[in-house]
N, C-alpha and C positions, 0 to 999 in steps of 0.2 A: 587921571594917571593912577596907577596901581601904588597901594600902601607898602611903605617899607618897614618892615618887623626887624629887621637887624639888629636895632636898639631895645629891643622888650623885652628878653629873654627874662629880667627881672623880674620883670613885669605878669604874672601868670594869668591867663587866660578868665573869666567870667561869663557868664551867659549877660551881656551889657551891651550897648548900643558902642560902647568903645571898642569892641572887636570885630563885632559881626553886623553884616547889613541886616537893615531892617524887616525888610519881608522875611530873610531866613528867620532871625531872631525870635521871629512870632511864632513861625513855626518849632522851634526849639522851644517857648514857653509852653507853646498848647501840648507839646508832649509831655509835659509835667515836669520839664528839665527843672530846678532851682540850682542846683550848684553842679559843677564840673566836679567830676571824680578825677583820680589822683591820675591816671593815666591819659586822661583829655587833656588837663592842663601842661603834663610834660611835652606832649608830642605837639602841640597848636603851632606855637612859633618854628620848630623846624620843620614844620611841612612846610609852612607859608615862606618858610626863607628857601624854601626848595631843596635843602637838603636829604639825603638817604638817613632813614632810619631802620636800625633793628631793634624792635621792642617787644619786651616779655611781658604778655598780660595774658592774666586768665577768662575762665569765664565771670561773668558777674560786676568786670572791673569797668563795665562802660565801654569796654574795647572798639566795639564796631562804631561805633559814633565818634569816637577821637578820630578814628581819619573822617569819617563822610562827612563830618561838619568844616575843618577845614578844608579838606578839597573845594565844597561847597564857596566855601567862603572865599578861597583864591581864586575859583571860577568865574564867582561874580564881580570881582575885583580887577582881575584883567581884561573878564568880556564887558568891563564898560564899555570902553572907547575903542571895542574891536571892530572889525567888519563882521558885518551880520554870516558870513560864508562859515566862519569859523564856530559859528552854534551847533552844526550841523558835521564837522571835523570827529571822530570818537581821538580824542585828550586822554581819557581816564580808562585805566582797565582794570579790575577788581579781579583773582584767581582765589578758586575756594574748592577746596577737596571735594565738597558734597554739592547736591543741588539741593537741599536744606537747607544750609549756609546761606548756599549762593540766593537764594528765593527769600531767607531772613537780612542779607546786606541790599538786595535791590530794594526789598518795600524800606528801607531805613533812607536812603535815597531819595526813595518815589516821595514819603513820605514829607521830608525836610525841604524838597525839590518844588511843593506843590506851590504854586501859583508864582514859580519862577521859570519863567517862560524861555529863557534861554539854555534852561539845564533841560536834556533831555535822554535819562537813562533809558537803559532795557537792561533785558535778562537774554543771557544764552547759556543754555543748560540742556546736556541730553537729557533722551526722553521725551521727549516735546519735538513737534514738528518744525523742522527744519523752517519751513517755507516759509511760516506766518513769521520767525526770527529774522530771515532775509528779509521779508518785507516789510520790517521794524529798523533795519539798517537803513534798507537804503531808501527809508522817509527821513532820515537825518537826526542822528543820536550821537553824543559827545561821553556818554558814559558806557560801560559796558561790564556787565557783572557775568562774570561768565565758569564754567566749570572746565576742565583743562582740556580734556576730550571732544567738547563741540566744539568748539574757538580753536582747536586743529582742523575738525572738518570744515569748518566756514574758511579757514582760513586758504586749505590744501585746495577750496572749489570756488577759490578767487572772488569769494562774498564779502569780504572785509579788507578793509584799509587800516593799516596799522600805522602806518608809516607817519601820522601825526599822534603818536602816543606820545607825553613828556611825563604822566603818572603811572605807577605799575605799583598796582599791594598785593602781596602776599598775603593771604591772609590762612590763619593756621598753618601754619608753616608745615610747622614740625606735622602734623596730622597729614598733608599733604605727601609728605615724605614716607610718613609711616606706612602708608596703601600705597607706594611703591609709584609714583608718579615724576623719579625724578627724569627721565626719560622725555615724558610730554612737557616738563616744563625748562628742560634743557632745549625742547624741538620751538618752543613759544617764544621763549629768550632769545634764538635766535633772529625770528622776520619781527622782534620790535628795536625803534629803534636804539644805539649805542649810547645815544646821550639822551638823558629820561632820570627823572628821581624814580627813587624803587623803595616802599616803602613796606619792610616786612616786619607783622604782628607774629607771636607764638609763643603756646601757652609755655611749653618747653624749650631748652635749647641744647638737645641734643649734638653731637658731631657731625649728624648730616643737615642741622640748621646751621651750625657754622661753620658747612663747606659753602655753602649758598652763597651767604653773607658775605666768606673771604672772595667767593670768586664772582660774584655779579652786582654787590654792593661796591659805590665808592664812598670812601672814608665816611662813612656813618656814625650815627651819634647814635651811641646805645643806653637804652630807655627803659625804663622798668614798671612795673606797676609797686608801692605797697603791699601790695594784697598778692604776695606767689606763695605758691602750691599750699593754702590755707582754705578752710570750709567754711562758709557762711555760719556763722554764730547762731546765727535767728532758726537752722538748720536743727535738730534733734535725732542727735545718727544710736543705732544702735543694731545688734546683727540674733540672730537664731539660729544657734546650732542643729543641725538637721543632717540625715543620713541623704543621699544625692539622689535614691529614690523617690522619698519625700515630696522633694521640693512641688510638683504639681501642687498635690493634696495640700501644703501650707499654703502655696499663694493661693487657692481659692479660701481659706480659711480667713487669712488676713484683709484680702478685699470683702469677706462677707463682716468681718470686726471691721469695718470702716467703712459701712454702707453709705453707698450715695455720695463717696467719694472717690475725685476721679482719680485714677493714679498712672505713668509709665512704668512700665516691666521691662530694665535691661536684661538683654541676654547674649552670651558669649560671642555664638555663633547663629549664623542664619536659620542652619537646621533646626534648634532647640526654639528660635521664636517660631518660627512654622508650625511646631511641637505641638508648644504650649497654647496658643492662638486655638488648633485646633481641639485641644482638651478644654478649654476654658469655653468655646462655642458650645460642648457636646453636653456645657454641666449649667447652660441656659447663661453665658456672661456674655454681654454682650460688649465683645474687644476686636482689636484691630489689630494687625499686623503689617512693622514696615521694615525692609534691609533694601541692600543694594538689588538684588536680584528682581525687587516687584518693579513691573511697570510704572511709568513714573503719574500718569494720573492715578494708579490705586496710592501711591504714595500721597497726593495731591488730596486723595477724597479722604482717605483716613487722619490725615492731619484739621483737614476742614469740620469733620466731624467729632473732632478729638477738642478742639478750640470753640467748637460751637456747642457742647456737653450732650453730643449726641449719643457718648460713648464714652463708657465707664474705664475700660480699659486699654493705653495705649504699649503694645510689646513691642521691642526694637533692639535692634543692636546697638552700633557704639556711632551711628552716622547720625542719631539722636541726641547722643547727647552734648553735643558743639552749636550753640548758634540757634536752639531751639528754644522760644520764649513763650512759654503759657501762662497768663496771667493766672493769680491766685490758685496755682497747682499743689495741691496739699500732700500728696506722697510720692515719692520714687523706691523701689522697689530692685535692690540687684539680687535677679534670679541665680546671678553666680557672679564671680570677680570679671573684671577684663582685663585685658592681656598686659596692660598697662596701667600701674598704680595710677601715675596723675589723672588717668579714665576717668577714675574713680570720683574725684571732686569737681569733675565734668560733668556728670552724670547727676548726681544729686542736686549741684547747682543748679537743676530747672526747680527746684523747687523752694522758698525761704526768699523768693526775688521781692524787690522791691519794697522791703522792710516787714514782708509777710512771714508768718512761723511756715515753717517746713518739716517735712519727717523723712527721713533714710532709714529703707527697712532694709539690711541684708539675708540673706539664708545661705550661711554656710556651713558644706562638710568638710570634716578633716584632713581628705585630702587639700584642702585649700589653706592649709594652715600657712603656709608659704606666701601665697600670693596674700591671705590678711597680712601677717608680718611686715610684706611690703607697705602697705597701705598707712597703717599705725605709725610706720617708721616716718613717711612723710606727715602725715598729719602728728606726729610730734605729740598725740596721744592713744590711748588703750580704747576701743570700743567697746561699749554697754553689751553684754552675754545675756541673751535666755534662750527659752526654749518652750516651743509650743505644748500645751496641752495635749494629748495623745499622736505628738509626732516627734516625742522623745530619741534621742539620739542610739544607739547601739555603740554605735564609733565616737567616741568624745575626743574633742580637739584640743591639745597640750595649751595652757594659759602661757599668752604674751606677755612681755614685760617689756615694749618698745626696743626690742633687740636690733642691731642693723642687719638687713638680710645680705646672703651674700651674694656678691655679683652676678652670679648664675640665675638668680633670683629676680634679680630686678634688672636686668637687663631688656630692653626693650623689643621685641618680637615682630619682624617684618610680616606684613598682613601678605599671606600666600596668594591671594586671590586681589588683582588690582578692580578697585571697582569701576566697571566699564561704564562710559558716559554713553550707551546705545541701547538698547532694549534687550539685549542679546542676553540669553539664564547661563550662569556659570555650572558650569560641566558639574561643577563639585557638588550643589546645590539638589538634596532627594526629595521627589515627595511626599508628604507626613505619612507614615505609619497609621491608618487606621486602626490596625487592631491594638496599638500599643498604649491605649488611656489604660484603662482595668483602675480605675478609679475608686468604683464604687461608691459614688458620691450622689444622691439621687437631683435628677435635674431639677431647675429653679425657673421660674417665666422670666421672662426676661422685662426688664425697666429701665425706660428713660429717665437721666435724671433730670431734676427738676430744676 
């Protein structure tokens, strides 16, 4: 018979043979888990009592594991004494803005899931062939991680059975919303079924996270993390005041000051990673470049080789920095702010993880005096100023003093461009400017690091 949580709520969560079965368990040790973070032990008991949750957590806070280990843990719990037909039913549905995300929540799964024989995730994610996905369904999977765009098309070409969903997460809610997907996930909501817990994570909660909530959540317990909109401590942030032509010439400067360390380069837009990927090729650095618009194995191979230190330098947009976990990653680098302040402590959280020092290097110009302001106002302090050696400023940026910016300022910026879950290059999207490096930086051999 299936465990009743009703009475625990007191009671908060442990990584102990008192909550969770034992084969999961093991696998929760062997990942190094020792204690549950603040946002695992809030959400345990009302998943497992099957209530809806809307909860705020960021990056860094443990997020993606406070659900998979419960879900986990209620799956094993009721398919004890189920009918074996039912292992093979998809139960569980995971929606994730990116296929980054959605490829860092399936191996969390695959992972904790391993040598339990009745849990049987996959991944569906554009960019990847269709077929081999269909014929991962229909061998019989009860989980389903999926991005919003293919899990339409399977669903529009009568490849998936929904109709025994009773878990739906959200996951990034607000991120979701941000790229402009409320559309497909209103078309999703529809063919699952009406009665289903629905369990939504997000790092913000915007007005159009809590249109969601009011209208597809029922009576929900809402949840919080400790740890909101705050930067990793273990973190060493600091910025370079630089003119916006500059900025190439500094980031090859600061990767050459921090040899043989690997680092990612956000950048605003897709065009400017394209940019810099190809100046940084042309000055002997041997880097990579990812956004929505590359195919999804170069996506696939540049992360593999970013993870495996085949490659010194990883450039990216903002679909990087959610849900992307590099162990012992010692720098992140914003080539310019993003559109959205809390970005920002998205971004840097890949690095500082797991009790490791980290460094956030920014490079901003003046015009960006605004969007820093915004940033300082949440983080609740002033960031560290210099400036490089012979890429002194012309344009110098007015000193902050944690002023609130005004609404015009921080107001959040719908992404123009939805990113498409198919292979298809956004109109908007040019190819680099060859002649536009003029550098003058004399090239370097290039080195693996070691």
């Amino acid at each position: 018979m299936g465990r009743n949580y009703k009475n625990e709520r007191v009671k908060l969560m442990q990584f102990t043979p008192d909550f969770f079965n034992e084969a999961l368990l093991k696998n929760i040790l062997k990942k190094g888990y020792q204690k549950p973070s603040d946002i695992q032990k809030k959400v345990f008991t009302p998943i497992l009592n099957k209530q809806d949750i809307a909860a705020s957590a960021q990056t860094g806070t443990g997020k993606t594991a406070a659900f998979v280990l419960p879900i986990l843990q209620s799956m094993l719990t009721n398919y004890s004494d189920a009918d074996l037909t039912k292992f093979t039913t998809i139960n569980v549905v995971v929606l994730t803005p990116t296929r980054e995300l959605a490829l860092q929540v399936f191996e969390q799964f695959d992972f904790f899931a391993k040598d339990l024989e009745i849990i049987k995730p996959a991944l569906v994610i554009g960019g990847e062939k269709i077929d081999s996905q269909i014929l991962k369904i229909n061998q019989g999977v009860n989980i389903i991680v999926a991005t919003l765009g293919r899990l339409i098309d399977l669903q529009q070409q009568a490849q998936v059975d929904l109709t025994g969903v009773h878990t739906l997460v959200l996951d990034e809610a607000d991120r979701m919303l941000d790229l402009g997907f409320e559309d497909e996930l209103a078309s999703i909501l529809q063919f699952l079924p009406q009665t289903k817990q629905t369990l939504l994570f997000s790092a913000t909660y915007p007005e159009s996270v809590k249109k969601v909530v009011a209208e597809f959540l029922n009576n929900p317990v809402y949840l919080s993390s400790s740890k909101q909109n705050t930067a990793n401590k273990n973190i060493k942030q600091w910025l370079y005041e630089i003119d916006k032509k500059n900025k190439p010439a500094a980031i090859m400067k600061i990767i050459e000051e921090y040899n043989q360390q690997q680092s990612i380069v956000f950048c605003k837009t897709k065009q400017t990673v394209d940019d810099l990927d190809m100046q940084l090729r042309e000055n002997g650095f041997h880097s990579r470049a990812i956004h929505s618009d590359k195919p999804q194995h170069i996506r696939n191979s540049a992360m593999t080789q970013f993870k495996n230190r085949d490659i010194q330098v990883l450039i990216a947009t903002d679909i990087a920095a959610r849900g992307l976990d590099i162990k012992q990653l010692p720098i992140v680098i914003n080539y310019d702010f993003p559109f959205v302040a809390e970005d920002y402590i998205h971004r840097i959280g890949r690095t500082g993880r797991a009790g490791e020092k980290g460094m956030a290097i920014s490079l901003a110009s003046a015009e960006q005096y605004n969007e820093l302001i915004a940033i300082e106002y949440l983080l609740k302090h002033v960031i560290q100023r210099d400036t490089l050696e012979g890429l002194e400023p012309i344009h110098n940026m007015p000193n902050s003093f944690l002023q609130k910016p005004k609404e015009k300022q921080i107001r959040k910026k719908k992404a123009k461009i939805k990113i498409k879950q198919n292979n298809r290059t956004s109109n908007h999207s040019k190819a680099p400017d060859k002649k536009s490096t003029g550098l003058e930086l004399k090239p370097r051999k290039k080195r693996r690091l070691q």
